[in-house]
C-alpha positions as CSV (number, residue, x, y, z in Angstrom):
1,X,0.0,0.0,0.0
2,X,1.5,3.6,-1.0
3,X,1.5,6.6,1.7
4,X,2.9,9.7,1.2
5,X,4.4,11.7,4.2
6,X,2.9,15.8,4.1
7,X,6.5,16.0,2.6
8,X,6.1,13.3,-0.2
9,X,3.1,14.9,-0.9
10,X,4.6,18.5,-1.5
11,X,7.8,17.1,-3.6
12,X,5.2,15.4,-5.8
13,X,2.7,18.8,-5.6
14,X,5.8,20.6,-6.8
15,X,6.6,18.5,-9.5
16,X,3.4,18.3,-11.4
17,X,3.0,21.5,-11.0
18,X,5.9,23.0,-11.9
19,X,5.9,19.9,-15.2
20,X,7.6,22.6,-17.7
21,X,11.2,22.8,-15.9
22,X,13.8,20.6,-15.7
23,X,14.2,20.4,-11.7
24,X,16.9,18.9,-9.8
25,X,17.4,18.4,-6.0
26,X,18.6,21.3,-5.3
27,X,16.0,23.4,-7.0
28,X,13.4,21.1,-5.0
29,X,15.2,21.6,-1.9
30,X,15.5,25.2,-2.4
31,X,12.1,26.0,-3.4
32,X,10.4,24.4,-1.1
33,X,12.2,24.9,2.1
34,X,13.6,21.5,2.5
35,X,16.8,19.8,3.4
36,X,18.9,18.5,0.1
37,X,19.2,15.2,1.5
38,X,15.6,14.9,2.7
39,X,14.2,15.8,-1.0
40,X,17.0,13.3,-2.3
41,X,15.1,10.6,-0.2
42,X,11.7,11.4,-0.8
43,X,12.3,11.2,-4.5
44,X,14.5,8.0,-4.5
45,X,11.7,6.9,-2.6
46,X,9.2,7.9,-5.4
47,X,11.6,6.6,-8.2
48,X,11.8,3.2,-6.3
49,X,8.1,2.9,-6.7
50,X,8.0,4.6,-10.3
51,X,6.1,8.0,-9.7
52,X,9.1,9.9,-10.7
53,X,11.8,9.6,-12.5
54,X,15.6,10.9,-12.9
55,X,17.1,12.1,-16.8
56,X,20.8,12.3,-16.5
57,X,21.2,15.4,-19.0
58,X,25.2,16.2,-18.9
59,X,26.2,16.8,-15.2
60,X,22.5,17.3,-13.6
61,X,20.0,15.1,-12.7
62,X,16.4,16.4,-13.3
63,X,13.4,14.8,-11.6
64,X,9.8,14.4,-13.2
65,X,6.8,12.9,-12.9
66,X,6.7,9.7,-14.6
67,X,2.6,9.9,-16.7
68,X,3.8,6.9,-17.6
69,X,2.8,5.3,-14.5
70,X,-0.9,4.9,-13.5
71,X,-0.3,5.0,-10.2
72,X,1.6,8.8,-10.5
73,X,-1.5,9.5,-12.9
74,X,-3.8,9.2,-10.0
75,X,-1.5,10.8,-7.4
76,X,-1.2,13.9,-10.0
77,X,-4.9,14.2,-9.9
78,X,-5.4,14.6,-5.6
79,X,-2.5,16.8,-5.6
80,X,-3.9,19.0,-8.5
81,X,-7.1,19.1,-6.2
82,X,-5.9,19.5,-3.2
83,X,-5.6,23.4,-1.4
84,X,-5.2,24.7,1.9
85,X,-7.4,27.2,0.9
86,X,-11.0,27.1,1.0
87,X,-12.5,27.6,-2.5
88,X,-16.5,28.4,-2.2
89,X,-17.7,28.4,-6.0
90,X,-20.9,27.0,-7.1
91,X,-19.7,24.0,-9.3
92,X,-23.4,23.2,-10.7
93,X,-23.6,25.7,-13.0
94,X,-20.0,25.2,-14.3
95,X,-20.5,21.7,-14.9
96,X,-21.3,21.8,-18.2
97,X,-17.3,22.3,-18.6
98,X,-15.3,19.1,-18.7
99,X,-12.3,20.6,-16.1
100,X,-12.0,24.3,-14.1
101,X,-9.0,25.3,-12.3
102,X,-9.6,28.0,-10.1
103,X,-7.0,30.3,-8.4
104,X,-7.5,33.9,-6.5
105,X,-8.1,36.0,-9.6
106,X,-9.2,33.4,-12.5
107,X,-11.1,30.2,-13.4
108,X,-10.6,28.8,-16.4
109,X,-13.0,26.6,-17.9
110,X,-11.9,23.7,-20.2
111,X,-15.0,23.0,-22.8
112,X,-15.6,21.2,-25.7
113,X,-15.2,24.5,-27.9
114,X,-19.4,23.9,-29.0
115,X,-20.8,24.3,-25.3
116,X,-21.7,28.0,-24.5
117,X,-21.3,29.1,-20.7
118,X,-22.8,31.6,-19.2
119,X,-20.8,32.1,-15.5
120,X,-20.3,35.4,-14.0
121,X,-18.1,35.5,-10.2
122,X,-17.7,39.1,-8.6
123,X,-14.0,39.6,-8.8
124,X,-12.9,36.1,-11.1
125,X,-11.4,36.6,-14.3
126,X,-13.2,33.8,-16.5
127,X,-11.2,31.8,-18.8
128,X,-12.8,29.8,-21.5
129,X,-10.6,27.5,-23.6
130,X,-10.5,24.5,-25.0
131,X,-8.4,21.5,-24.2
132,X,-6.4,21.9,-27.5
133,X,-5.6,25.7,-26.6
134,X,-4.7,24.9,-23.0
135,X,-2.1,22.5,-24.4
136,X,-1.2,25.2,-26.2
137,X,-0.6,27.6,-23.5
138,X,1.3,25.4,-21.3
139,X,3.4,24.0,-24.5
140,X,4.2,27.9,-25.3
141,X,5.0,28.5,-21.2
142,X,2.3,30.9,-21.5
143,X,2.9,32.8,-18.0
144,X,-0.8,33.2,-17.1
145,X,-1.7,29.9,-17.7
146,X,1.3,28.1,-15.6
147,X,0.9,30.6,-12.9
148,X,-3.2,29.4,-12.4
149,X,-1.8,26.0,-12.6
150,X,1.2,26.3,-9.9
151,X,-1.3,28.3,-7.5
152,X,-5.1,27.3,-8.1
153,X,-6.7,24.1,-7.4
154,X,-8.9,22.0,-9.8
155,X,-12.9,22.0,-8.7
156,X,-13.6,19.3,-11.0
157,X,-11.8,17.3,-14.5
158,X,-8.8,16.1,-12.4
159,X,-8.1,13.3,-15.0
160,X,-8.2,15.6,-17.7
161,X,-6.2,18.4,-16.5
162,X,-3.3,15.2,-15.7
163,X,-4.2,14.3,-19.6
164,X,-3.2,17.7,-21.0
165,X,-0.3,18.1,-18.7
166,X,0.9,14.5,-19.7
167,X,0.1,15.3,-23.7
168,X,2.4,18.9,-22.8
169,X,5.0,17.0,-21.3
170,X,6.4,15.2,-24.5
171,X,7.1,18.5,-25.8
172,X,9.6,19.9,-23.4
C-alpha cells in the first residue's frame, strides 16, 4: 500500500505543477524549504516505486513525474485538487465544462469549444478554452496559464487536466 508523508506529498505537488522545468534536488530543496538530502530521499523513494523519474542530461539530474505510470497518474490528480485554501464556488452551473481550475483572480473553464457558458463570479477573471488551446498555452509557457496552474486548485476534471499536462509533457 502507498502513503505519502505531508512532505512526499509536496515534492510530488511541486513536481506536477511546476511539469515545464527541468528540476533537480537542489532546486526542489531550495524552493520548497527543504533539506537536500531529505528531498534526495523522498524522490528515490518515489523513483523506487515509479512515480518519478531521474534524466541524467550532462552533469544534472532532473526529476519528473513519470505519466507513464498509472499510479503517478492518479496521485497527479489529488494533488492538482488538493488546497489549503477554501474555495466556495458553485460548481453546478460550471459543470457543463469538462475541467476548471480556479486560483484567487481566475477560473478557467476547459470545454468542448461547441458548449456555451454563461458564468459570471464578482471579482474572477473567466477563462474559456478549450483542451487543445490549454495545451497550447502550457506547451508555449504561456505565464498566465502556468501561474493558475502552480497556485489554483482544480474544482472538478482532475483526470483531464493530468491528460493535458501529460500530452504537454512530450514536448519539453
Amino acid at each position: 500500500m502507498l502513503s505519502l508523508s505531508d512532505n512526499e506529498f509536496s515534492v510530488l505537488s511541486f513536481l506536477v505543477r511546476n511539469f515545464t522545468e527541468r528540476l533537480t534536488i537542489r532546486n526542489i530543496a531550495h524552493r520548497l524549504d527543504f533539506s537536500p538530502a531529505g528531498v534526495f530521499n523522498i524522490l528515490k523513494k518515489l523513483e523506487k516505486q515509479g512515480i518519478v523519474a531521474g534524466q541524467k542530461l550532462g552533469t544534472g539530474l532532473f526529476y519528473s513525474i513519470n505519466f507513464e505510470s498509472r499510479i503517478a497518474c492518479h496521485l497527479a490528480s489529488i494533488v492538482l485538487l488538493y488546497s489549503d485554501e477554501k474555495i466556495d464556488v458553485g460548481i453546478e452551473k460550471l459543470k457543463s465544462a469538462n475541467a476548471a481550475i480556479i486560483d484567487k483572480k481566475n477560473l478557467i473553464l476547459i470545454t468542448d469549444g461547441m458548449t456555451v457558458l454563461d458564468v459570471s463570479i464578482d471579482g474572477v477573471n473567466i477563462i474559456t478554452k478549450t483542451e487543445d488551446e490549454i495545451t497550447d498555452l502550457l506547451r508555449k509557457k504561456d505565464a498566465q496559464m502556468l501561474q493558475i496552474l502552480k497556485n489554483g486548485v482544480v474544482l472538478f476534471g482532475e483526470e483531464k487536466v493530468v491528460a493535458i499536462i501529460k500530452k504537454c509533457v512530450s514536448g519539453f
